[in-house]
C-alpha positions, 0 to 999 in steps of 0.5 A, a space after each residue: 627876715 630869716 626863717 627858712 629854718 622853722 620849716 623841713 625842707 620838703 615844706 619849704 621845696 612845697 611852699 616854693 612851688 605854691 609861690 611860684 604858681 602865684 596860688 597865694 592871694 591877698 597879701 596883707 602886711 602890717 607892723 606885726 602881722 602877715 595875714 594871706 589866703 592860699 589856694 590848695 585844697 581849699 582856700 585856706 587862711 594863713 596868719 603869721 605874726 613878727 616882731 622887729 624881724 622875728 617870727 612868732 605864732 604862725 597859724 594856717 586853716 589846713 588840717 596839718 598846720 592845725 596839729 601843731 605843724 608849720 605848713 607849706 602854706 605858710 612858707 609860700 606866704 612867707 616866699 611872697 612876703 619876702 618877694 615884696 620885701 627883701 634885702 633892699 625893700 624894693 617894691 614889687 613894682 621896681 623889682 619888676 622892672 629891674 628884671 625888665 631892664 635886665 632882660 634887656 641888658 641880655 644878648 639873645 645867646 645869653 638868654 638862651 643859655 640861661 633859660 636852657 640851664 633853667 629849664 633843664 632844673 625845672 620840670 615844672 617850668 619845663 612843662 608851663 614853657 611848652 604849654 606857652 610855647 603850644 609844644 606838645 609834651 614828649 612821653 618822657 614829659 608825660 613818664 615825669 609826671 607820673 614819677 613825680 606821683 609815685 614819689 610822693 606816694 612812696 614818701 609817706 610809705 613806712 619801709 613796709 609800704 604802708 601808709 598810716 592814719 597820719 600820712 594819709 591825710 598828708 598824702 591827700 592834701 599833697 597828691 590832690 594839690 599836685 593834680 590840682 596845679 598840674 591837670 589844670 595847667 595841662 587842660 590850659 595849655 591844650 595838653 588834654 590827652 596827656 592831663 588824662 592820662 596823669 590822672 589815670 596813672 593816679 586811679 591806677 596807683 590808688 588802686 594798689 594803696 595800702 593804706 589807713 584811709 579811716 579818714 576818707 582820704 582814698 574817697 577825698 582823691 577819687 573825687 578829685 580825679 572825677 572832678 579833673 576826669 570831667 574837665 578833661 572830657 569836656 575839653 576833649 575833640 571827638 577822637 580823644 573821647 572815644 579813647 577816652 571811653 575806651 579806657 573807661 571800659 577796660 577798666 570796668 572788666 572786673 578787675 577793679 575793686 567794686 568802690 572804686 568801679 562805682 567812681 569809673 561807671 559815674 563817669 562813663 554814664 553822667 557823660 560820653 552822652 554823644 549816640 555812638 556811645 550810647 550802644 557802646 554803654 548798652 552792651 557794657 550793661 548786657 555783659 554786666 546783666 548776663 554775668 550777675 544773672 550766670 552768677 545769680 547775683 541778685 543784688 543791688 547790683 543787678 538793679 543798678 545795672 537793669 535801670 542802667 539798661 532802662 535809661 540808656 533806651 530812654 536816651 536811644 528813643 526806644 519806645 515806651 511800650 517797649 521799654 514797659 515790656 521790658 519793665 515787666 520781666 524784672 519787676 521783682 527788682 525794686 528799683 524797676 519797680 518803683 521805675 515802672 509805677 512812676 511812669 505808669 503814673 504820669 500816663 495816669 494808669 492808676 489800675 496797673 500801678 495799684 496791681 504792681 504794688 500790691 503784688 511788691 508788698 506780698 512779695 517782699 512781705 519779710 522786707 519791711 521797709 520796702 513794704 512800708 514804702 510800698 504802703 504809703 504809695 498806695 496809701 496815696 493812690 486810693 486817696 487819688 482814685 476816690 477808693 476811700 474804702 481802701 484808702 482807710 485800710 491802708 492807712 490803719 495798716 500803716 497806723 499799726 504796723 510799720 508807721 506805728 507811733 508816727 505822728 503824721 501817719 496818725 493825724 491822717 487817720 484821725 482826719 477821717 473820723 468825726 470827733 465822737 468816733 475818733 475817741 473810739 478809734 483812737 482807744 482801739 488803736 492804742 490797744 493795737 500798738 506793737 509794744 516797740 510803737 512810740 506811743 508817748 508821742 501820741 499821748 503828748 500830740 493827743 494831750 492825754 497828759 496823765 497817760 504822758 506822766 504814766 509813760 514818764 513815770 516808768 521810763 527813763 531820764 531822757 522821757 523825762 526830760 523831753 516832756 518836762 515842759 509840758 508836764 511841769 505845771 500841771 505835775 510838779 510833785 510828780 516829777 520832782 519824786 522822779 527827778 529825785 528818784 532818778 538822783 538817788 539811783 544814780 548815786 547809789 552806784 559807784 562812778 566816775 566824775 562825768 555821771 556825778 555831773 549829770 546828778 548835779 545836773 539834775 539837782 540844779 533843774 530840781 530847785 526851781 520846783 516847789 518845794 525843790 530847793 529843800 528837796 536838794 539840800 536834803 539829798 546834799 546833806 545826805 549824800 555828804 555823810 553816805 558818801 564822804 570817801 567819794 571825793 569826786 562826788 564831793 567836789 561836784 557837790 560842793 559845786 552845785 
């Protein structure tokens, strides 16, 4: 069967190289159709029909097969068709042992040869037969590796050495394959310092990209070289790991961009958990401190940083006094802050908990969602500690101000009222309510429904259509001179197609009302003699 020529030949050089690697799976072959899974990024499913050896409609899961490209994946499932069905149609099973009795046949000298000339071709074949053979590679082998990254970073450059929205994807999808296959068989053939030093070379490249990576396609390949970072660490001896650590730490000397840095210091904190790095990361976090700290950074950062500190004396067994000492100087960081309040709870100390979010709320008093986080925890602390007293107050705190119009927060307070006071309290709320405060939901959940139809009546469509099913039976004409005086709005302003469907819409969930389908005709007949130059609006008319 011919078809090597559907495919440029870089796919084809790709899907060979998946076909070698044995990445493709459950062949399965019929009278027309060739269907296989194949292992890359994912675990993609490549159909490709054929009649009377001709290739029709091929088809593949992976992002560039689904624009309308012939990808490598299929070309590997076609290398693999062919391997069970060339020329002679051999079976695998003959085909093996005719390359048995072949080797046989073979001197000693023969095969030497042949397998030099072979493996001189084939770098790739080069590095499994070392791994094979437990021969480490050579710092030309590990220098090919990283050619053979920057080749196919430079293959999807323009001539400005800029990579598009396009290419990006088609980098990713190749770059991550590549680390897939190579790391992986690097780590199995105990080739782990070499593995690590691959990778690195491709956090070095990324860093330097440039690229359209509106798809997350940097972020696709920085997670890759984690997750490959993290097999390698768990594989390493104890002197590979502390060279290993050390890389990680030259790199976060500042000279990488922050997004990136993130990915290097997840991998430096998640692992190296051994105690003669714990103080190696305690002074990697005092120098970050005393940098944001000279350059009053006080950010996200500087908290990060101050927990990263916090939970590196927990793991040295520091004591907590002293690490609540050390709490209590950066306390106005919120993320020490909630640290803090949570161990002062589980050591049950309610009082200095209270104290320290009081103080957090009159301190980030023009930071709302901070304050209001702070609320609900006390909210909770004073129903704990039986303070009912300040437990209601904060509750109507909340009720009107930054939970205004939250149900839950609503039904709680209702809670701790009897039925006759709640009728009070509840008008007193309502009368409290910021203007921005949802106020519909509490009508609907209080079942003051002719507040509800109010609300609609002076609101939008989309009110309308949430709480049409609970108004319809009792306001039917309520809602239908809504609904009409919605459509009547809509069709009074000139458009395109789309908004004279949503007014067909609308008119189709006008008829079931009493009176509806009268209604509908009226507006029809109108519209038709208003506006017949429209012919838009009449073809969806006519549709409805």
């Amino acid at each position: 069967m011919k078809w090597e020529h559907l495919f440029p030949e870089k796919i084809l050089d790709r899907g060979h190289a998946y076909y070698a690697d044995e990445l493709v799976e459950d062949l399965d072959v019929s009278a027309t159709v060739i269907q296989a899974n194949v292992i890359g990024k994912d675990l993609y499913y490549v159909q490709i029909k054929h009649t009377d050896g001709v290739i029709g409609a091929m088809y593949c899961e992976c992002p560039y097969a689904l624009e309308n490209q012939h990808c490598k994946h299929m070309a590997a499932v076609l290398y693999e068709f062919d391997e069970g069905n060339d020329l002679n149609h051999v079976e695998s099973t003959h085909m093996t042992e005719d390359i048995f009795h072949l080797v046989a046949r073979a001197d000693d000298t023969l095969l030497r040869g042949f397998l030099t000339a072979i493996l001189s071709e084939n770098s790739e074949l080069l590095g499994r037969f070392k791994g094979e053979l437990g021969v480490p590679l050579s710092e030309s082998d590990v220098q090919r590796y990283k050619l053979e990254i920057n080749d196919i970073f430079a293959e999807y450059e323009d001539r400005h050495g800029f990579i598009g929205y396009y290419q990006a994807r088609e980098l990713s999808m190749d770059l991550t394959d590549y680390l897939g296959r190579h790391v992986h068989l690097l780590i199995n053939t105990r080739q782990v310092s070499e593995a690590f030093e691959v990778v690195n070379h491709t956090f070095r490249e990324l860093h330097n990209l440039a690229i359209d990576d509106s798809g997350g396609e940097i972020v696709t390949i920085l997670n890759h070289c984690v997750r490959h970072w993290q097999e390698i660490i768990s594989r390493a001896d104890e002197a590979q790991k502390v060279d290993m650590f050390d890389w990680f730490i030259q790199q976060l000397d500042g000279h990488v961009i922050d997004y990136m840095e993130e990915y290097l210091e997840a991998v430096v904190f998640d692992h190296f958990k051994e105690k003669a790095f714990l103080k190696k990361k305690e002074q990697l976090v005092d120098k970050k401190l005393h940098q944001l700290f000279r350059t009053e950074r006080i950010a996200y950062d500087t908290d990060k940083w101050l927990l990263r500190k916090i939970e590196l004396l927990e793991q040295q067994n520091v004591q907590q006094s002293e690490i609540d000492d050390y709490c209590k100087q950066y306390l106005h960081f919120n993320g020490v802050k909630d640290y803090y309040v949570e161990r002062c709870l589980e050591r049950k100390d309610f009082q200095t908990a209270v104290e320290v979010l009081e103080e957090s709320k009159v301190r980030n008093g023009d930071l709302p969602g901070i304050v209001a986080r702070d609320s609900v925890k006390l909210k909770d602390l004073y129903k704990q500690t039986g303070n009912h007293s300040a437990y209601l107050q904060e509750l109507w705190y909340l009720a009107l101000n930054h939970h205004a119009g939250n149900v839950e927060i609503f039904n709680e307070l209702k809670r701790q009222y009897t039925v006759e006071e709640w009728e009070k309290q509840r008008e007193v709320l309502f009368e409290q309510l910021p203007t921005y405060a949802p106020i519909h939901r509490l009508y609907h959940v209080e079942q003051l429904y002719d507040r509800l139809l109010a609300f609609v009546q002076s609101s939008s469509s989309i009110m309308l259509l949430e709480y049409e099913h609970v108004l319809k039976d009792k306001y039917p004409e309520a809602l239908l001179e809504k609904y009409e005086s919605i459509v009547q709005a809509m069709a009074e302003e000139t458009a395109n197609r789309k908004n004279y469907q949503q007014i067909v819409k609308l008119l189709r969930k006008m008829k079931p009302y009493p009176d509806g389908e009268k209604r509908v005709a009226a507006l029809k007949t109108k519209w038709q003699q208003q506006y017949k130059n429209r012919p838009a609006m009449m073809e969806e008319l006519n549709r409805l």
